[in-house]
N, C-alpha and C positions, 0 to 999 in steps of 0.2 A: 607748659609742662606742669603736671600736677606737685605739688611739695610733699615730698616724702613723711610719710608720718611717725614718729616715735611716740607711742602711748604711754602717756602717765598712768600707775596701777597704784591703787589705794592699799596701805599695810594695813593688816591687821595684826592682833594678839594671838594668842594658841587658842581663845577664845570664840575669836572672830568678830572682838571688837576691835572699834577701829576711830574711837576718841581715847586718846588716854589723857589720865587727871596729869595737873600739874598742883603746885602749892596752891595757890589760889583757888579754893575750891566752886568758884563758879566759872574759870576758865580750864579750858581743857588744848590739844593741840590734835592733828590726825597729822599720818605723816605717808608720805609720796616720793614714790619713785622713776624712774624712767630712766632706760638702757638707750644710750647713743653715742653719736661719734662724736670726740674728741679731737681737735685739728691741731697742733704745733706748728709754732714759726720755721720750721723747719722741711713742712708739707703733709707729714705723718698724722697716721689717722690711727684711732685706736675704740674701742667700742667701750664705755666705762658708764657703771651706772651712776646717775646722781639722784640725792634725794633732799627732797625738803620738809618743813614744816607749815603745817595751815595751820594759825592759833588764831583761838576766838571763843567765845562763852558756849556753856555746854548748849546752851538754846540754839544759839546759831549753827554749831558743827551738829547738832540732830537735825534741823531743818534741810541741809547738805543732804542728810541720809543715803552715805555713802555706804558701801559694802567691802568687805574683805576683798583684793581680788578686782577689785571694780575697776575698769577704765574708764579714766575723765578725760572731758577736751583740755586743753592746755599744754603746756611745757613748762619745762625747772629751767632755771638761767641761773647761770654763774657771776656774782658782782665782785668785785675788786677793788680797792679802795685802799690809798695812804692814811688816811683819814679813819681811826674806828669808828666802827659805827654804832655800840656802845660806850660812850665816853666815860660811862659809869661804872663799866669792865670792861677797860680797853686792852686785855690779853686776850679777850674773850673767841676771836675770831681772827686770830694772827694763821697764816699759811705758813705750815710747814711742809719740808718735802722727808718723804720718809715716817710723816709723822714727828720729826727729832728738829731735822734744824729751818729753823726761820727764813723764811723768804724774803728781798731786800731787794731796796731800791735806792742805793748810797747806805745809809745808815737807819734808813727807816722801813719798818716791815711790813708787809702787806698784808691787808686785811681781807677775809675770802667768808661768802654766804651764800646761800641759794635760797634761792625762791621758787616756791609758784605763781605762775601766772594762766591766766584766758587769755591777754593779748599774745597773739599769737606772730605780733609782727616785732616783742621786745625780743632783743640779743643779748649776748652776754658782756661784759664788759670786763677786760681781763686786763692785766700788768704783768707786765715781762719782767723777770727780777732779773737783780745785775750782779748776783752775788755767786756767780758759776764756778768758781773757787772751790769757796769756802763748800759748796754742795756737794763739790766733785771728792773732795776731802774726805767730808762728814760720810759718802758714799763707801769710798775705797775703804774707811776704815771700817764701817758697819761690814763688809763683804769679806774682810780680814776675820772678822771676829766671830761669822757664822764659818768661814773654812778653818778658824782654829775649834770650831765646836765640833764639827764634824769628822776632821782626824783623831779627838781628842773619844767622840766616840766611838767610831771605827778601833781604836788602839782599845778601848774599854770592853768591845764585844770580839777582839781579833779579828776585825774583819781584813 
């Protein structure tokens, strides 16, 4: 059976460049995406784009001579990790759900990055957080406070 493919697509700028600087002005980054499925312990499937970062000196990311728009070989994997993986800014890649609350593993939070890769045979490596609570909480009340927005503007236009 042939393996299903998900193409990685190269961003570009309004431009249609597709290094952008960072501080260091002899590094730069290009940044990647790919639309795929998403599996939960649960069985659910869900189609969700991820994307990554290729950094490397502007010499090397020209030699790539990627295009706006461009599909590469490879795939984005998702890593996980108790452990940061910037020690040096260790909030730097904490997961959260919602964006707002931290994802946990007892008391320790879990750290989330993506990558690209050409092997084509790496997977992702992911951790199940154990903090279903405190998310479900953080959840109800976020959902409380967009239905109190929403009466509040409905009452404001009489709807």
């Amino acid at each position: 059976m042939e393996e299903k493919k998900y193409p990685v697509r190269v961003i570009g700028d309004e431009a249609g460049s597709v290094i952008h600087p960072t501080r260091n002005p002899l590094r730069g980054y290009v940044k990647v995406v790919q639309d795929r499925p998403m599996f939960d312990d649960r069985g659910h499937v869900r189609m969700q784009t991820v994307s990554a970062i290729i950094h490397g000196t502007h010499e090397d990311l020209n030699k790539l001579d990627y295009k706006a728009g461009e599909k590469i070989e490879g795939k984005i994997i998702v890593l996980e990790s108790l452990i940061p993986f910037n020690p040096n800014n260790p909030d730097y890649h904490i997961k959260k759900a919602g964006g707002i609350t931290v994802c946990k593993v007892g008391d320790k939070p879990i750290y989330r990055k993506t990558l690209y890769t050409e092997v084509m045979s790496k997977e992702d490596n992911l951790i199940q957080h154990d903090n279903v609570d405190e998310l479900r909480a953080a959840y109800n009340l976020q959902q409380e406070s967009i239905s109190n927005e929403s009466s509040s503007a409905s009452e404001d236009f009489e709807l």
